[in-house]
C-alpha positions as CSV (number, residue, x, y, z in Angstrom):
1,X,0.0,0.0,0.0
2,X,1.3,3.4,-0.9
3,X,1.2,6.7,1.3
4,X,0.4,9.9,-0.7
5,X,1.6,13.1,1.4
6,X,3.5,16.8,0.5
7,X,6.5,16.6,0.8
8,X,8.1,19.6,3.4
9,X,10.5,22.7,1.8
10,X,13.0,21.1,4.2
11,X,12.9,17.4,2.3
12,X,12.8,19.2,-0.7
13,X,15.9,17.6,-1.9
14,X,14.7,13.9,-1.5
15,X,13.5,14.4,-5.1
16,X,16.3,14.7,-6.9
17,X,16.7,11.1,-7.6
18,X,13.7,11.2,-9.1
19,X,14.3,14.4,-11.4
20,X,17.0,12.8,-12.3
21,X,15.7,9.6,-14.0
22,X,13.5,11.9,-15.9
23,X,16.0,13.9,-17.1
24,X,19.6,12.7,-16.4
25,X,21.3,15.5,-18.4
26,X,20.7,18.0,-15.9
27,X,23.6,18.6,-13.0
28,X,22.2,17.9,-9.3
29,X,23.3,21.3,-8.1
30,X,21.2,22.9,-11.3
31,X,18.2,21.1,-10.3
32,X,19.0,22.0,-6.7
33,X,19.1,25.6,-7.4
34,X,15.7,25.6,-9.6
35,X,14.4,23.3,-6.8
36,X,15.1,26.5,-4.7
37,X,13.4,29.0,-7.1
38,X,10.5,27.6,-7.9
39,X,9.5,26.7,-4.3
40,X,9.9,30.8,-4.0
41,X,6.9,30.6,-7.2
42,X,4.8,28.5,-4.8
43,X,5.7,24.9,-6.3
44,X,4.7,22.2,-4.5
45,X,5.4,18.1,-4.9
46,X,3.6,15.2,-3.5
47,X,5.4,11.9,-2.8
48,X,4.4,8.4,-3.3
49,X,5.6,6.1,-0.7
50,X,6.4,2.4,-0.1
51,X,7.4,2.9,3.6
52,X,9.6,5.1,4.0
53,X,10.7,4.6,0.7
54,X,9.9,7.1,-1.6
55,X,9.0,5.4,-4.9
56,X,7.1,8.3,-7.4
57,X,6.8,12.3,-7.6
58,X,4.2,14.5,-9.0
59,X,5.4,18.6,-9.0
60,X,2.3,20.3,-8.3
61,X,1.4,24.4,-9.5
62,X,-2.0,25.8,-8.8
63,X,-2.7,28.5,-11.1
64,X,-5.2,31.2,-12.2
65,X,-5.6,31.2,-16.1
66,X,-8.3,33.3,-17.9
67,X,-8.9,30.7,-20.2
68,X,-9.4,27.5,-17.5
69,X,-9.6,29.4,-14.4
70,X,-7.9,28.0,-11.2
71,X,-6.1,25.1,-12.0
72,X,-3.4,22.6,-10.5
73,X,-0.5,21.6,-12.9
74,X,0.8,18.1,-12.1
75,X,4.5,18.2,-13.2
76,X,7.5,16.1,-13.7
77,X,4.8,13.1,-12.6
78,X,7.3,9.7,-12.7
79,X,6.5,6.4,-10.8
80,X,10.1,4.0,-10.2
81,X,10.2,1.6,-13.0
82,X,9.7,-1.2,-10.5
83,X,6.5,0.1,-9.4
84,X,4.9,0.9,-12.8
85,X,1.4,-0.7,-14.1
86,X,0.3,-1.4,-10.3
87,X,-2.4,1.1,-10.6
88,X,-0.5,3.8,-8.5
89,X,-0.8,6.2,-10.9
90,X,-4.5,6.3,-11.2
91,X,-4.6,6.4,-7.1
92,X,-1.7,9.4,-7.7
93,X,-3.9,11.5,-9.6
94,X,-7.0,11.1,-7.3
95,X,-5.4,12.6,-4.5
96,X,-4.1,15.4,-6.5
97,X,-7.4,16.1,-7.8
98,X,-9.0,15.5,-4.5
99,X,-6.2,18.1,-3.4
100,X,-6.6,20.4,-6.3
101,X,-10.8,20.6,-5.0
102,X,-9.3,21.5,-1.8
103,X,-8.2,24.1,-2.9
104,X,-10.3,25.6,-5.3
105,X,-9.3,24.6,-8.7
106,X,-11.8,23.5,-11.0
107,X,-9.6,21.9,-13.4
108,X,-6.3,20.2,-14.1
109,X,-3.9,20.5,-17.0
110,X,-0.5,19.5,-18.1
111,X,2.4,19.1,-21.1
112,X,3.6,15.4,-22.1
113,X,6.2,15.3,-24.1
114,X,5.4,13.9,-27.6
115,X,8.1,11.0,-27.6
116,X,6.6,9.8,-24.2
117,X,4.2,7.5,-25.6
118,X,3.4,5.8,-22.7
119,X,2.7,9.3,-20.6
120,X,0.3,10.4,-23.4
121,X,-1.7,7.1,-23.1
122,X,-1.9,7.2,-19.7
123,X,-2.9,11.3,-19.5
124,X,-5.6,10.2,-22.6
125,X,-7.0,7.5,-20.1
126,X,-7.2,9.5,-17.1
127,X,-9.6,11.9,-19.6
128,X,-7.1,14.5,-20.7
129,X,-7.6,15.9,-23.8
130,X,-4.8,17.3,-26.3
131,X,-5.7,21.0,-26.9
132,X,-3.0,22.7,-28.1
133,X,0.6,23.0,-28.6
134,X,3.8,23.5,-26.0
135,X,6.7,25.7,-27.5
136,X,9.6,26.8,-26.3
137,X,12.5,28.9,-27.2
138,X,15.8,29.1,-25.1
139,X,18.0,32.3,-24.7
């Protein structure tokens, strides 16, 4: 059985691990200097756990959008390999929608990268729909 809870500023750091299977090209002390920075932008990130062993991630930003209204952004969602297709996921996303209630949002959204075939069927199942398109340009 897995424990769903926020994980504290202080512990902040426990989820670099994580980050880093999802992107391993990143340095640890970059991602533990934007770690710092966006917990100043009000990011949150709720931990999956095994025990005490923390097994999946989901970045969380609730935001105000003219075009959706309050919303939470799950981001940088990844479950261990190990742990994968034993339904976690699904039980992830109800308690960040259950939290995202709590909190006023009426809605959820997210970006999936297009190679990550696996993340787009699971966002498709959990009744996400593809509405537009994510750019980005680098300075």
């Amino acid at each position: 059985m897995c424990n769903f809870t926020l994980i504290s500023q202080e512990n902040i750091f426990t989820i670099v691990p994580l980050l880093q299977v999802l992107n391993p090209t990143i340095p640890e002390e970059v991602i533990k200097s934007r770690l710092k920075e966006m917990l100043s932008q009000g990011y949150e990130c709720v931990g999956i756990f095994d025990t005490e062993k923390l097994i999946g991630i989901s970045g969380l930003w609730i935001r105000t959008q003219y075009y959706i209204g309050k919303h939470i952004e799950p981001d940088n969602v990844i479950i261990l390999p190990e742990y994968r297709n034993q339904g976690i996921g699904e039980k992830l996303m109800l308690w960040i929608y259950d939290y995202a209630k709590s909190k006023g949002c009426i809605a959820s959204e997210l970006n999936c990268y297009v190679q990550n075939e696996k993340g787009n069927n699971f966002w498709r199942n959990e009744g996400y729909q593809i509405i537009g398109n994510h750019y980005q340009k680098k300075f």
